[in-house]
C-alpha positions in Angstrom: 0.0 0.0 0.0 1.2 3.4 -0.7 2.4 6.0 2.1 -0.4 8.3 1.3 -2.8 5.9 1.1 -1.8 4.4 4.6 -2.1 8.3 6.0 -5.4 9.2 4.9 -6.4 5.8 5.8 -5.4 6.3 9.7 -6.4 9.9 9.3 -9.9 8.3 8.4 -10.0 5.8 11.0 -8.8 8.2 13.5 -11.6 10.7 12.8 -14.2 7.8 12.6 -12.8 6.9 16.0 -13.7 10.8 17.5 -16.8 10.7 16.3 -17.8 7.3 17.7 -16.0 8.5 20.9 -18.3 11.6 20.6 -21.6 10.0 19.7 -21.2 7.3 22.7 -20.2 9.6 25.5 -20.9 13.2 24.5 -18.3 16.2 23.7 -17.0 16.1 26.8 -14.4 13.7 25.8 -13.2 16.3 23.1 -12.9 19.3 25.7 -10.7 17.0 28.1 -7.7 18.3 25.7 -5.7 21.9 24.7 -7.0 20.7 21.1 -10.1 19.6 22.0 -11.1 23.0 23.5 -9.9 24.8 20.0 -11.9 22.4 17.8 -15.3 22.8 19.9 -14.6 26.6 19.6 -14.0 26.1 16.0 -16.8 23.6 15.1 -19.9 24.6 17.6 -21.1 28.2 16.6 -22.1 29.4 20.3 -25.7 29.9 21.3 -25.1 33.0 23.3 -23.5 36.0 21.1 -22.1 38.4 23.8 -23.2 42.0 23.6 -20.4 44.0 21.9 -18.5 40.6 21.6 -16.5 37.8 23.8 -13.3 38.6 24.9 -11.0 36.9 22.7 -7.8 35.5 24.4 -5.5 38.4 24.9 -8.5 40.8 24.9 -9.2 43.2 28.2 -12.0 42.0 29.9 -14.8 44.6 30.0 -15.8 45.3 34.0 -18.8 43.1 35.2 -21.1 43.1 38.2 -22.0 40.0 40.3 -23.0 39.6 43.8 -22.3 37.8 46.6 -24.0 35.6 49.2 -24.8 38.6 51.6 -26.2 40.4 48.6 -23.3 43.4 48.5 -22.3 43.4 44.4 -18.9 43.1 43.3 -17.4 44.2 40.1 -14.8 41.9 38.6 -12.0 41.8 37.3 -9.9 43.3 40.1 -7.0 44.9 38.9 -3.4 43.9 40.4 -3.9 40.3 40.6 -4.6 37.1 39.0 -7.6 35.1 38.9 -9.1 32.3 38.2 -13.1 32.7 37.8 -15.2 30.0 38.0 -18.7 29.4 36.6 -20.9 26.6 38.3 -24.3 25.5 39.1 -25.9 22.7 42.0 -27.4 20.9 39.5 -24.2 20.6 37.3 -22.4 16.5 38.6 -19.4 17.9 36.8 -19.3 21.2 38.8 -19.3 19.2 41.9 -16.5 17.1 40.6 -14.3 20.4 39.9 -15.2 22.2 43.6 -13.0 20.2 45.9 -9.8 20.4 43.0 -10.4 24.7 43.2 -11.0 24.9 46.6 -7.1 22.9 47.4 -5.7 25.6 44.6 -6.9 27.9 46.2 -6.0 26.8 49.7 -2.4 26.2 48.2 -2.3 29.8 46.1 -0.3 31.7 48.8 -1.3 34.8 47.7 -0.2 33.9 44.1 -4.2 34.4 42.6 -7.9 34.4 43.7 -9.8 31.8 43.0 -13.8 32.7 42.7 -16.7 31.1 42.3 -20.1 32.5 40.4 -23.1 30.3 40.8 -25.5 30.6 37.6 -28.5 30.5 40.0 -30.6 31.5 42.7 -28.6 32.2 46.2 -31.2 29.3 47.6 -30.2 27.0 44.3 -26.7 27.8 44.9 -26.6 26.9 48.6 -27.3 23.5 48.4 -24.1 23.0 46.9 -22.2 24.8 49.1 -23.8 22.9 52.0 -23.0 19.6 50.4 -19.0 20.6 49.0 -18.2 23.3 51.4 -15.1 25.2 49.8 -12.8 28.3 51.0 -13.0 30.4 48.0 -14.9 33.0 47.5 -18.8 32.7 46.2 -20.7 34.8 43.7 -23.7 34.6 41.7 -25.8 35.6 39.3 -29.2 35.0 36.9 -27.6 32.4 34.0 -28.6 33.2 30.5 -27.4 34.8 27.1 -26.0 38.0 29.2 -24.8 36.6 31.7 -20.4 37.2 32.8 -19.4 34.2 31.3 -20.5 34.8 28.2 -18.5 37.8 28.2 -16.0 35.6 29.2 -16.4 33.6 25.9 -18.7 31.2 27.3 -21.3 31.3 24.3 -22.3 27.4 24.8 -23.9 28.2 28.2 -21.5 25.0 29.2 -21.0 24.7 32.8 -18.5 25.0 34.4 -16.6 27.2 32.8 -13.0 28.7 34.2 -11.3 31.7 32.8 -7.8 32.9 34.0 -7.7 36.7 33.9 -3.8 38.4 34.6 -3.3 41.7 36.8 -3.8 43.9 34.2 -7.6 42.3 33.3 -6.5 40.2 30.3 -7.9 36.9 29.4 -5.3 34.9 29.2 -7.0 31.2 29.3 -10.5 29.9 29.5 -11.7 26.0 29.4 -15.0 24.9 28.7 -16.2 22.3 30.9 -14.7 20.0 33.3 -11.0 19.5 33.9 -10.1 15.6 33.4 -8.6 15.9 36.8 -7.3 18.2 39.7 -3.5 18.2 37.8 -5.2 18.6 34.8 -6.5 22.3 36.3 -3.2 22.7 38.0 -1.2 22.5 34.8 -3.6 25.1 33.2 -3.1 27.5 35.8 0.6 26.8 35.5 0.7 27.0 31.5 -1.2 30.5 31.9 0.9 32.4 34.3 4.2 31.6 33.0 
């Protein structure tokens, strides 16, 4: 068999494999990886066009408003330090999956970043969570929907959760949709963002 042939058979194949892989578990399997994220980006048109546009990677984040579980609003980003902002919801398994791995990052950050949470719910929705995972990092939320931060944030497929890495000068630097595949996963993000 030719070379080319034997390429653009295992091309083929590999593709065929994906979209099984796909079609049997859902496209979580494809945002597990750096090029998994790009290609869902690429591929899914979003659902949610952000008002005057997403921040594209690189881009200044536009000053937003949530509020926090006392009710006192809060407006985000806050210049002169990292953070990592994270987008979650009780009724989302994977979001409970992800708590625990943010809340040791954050317990380990020494001052490094913030780590904070924004519930895409009602306080009372939100609670339960916090009841069941309790976590050390601090809690936001706000009403989910085609306006909400994370869109802003380049969330356009409503996916949840969603975790963005904005620098000290208010910069999107990374963002991932959906679960991390595991707490070293998260960690090495973090890692490939600030340096």
């Amino acid at each position: 068999m030719k070379p080319l042939k034997v390429v653009v058979l295992a091309v083929l194949a590999a593709l065929l494999g994906l979209a099984a892989g796909i079609f049997i578990a859902g496209p979580g399997i494809l945002l597990r990886t750096e090029i998994g994220q790009a290609l869902f980006e690429c591929l899914v048109p979003p659902k949610y066009p952000a008002p005057g546009g997403a921040a594209a990677i690189g881009d200044t984040v536009r000053p937003f408003t949530v509020t926090d579980f006392g009710g006192s609003p809060r407006t985000l980003p806050t210049p002169g330090r990292w953070q990592i902002i994270n987008y979650w919801a009780s009724w989302c398994g994977p979001c409970r999956v992800e708590m625990p791995w943010l809340d040791a990052l954050h317990a380990d950050n020494q001052g490094r970043f913030e780590v904070i949470g924004i519930a895409l719910e009602t306080p009372d929705a939100a609670a339960t969570l916090l009841t069941d995972i309790p976590v050390r990092f601090t809690q936001h939320h706000e009403p989910p929907g085609a306006t909400d931060s994370s869109v802003l944030l380049g969330n356009g497929w409503g996916v949840l959760p969603f975790t963005a890495l904005i620098d000290p000068q208010g910069r999107l630097v990374k963002r991932h949709i959906g679960v991390f595949a595991g707490e070293a996963q998260l960690r090495q993000w973090l890692q490939d963002g600030m340096h």
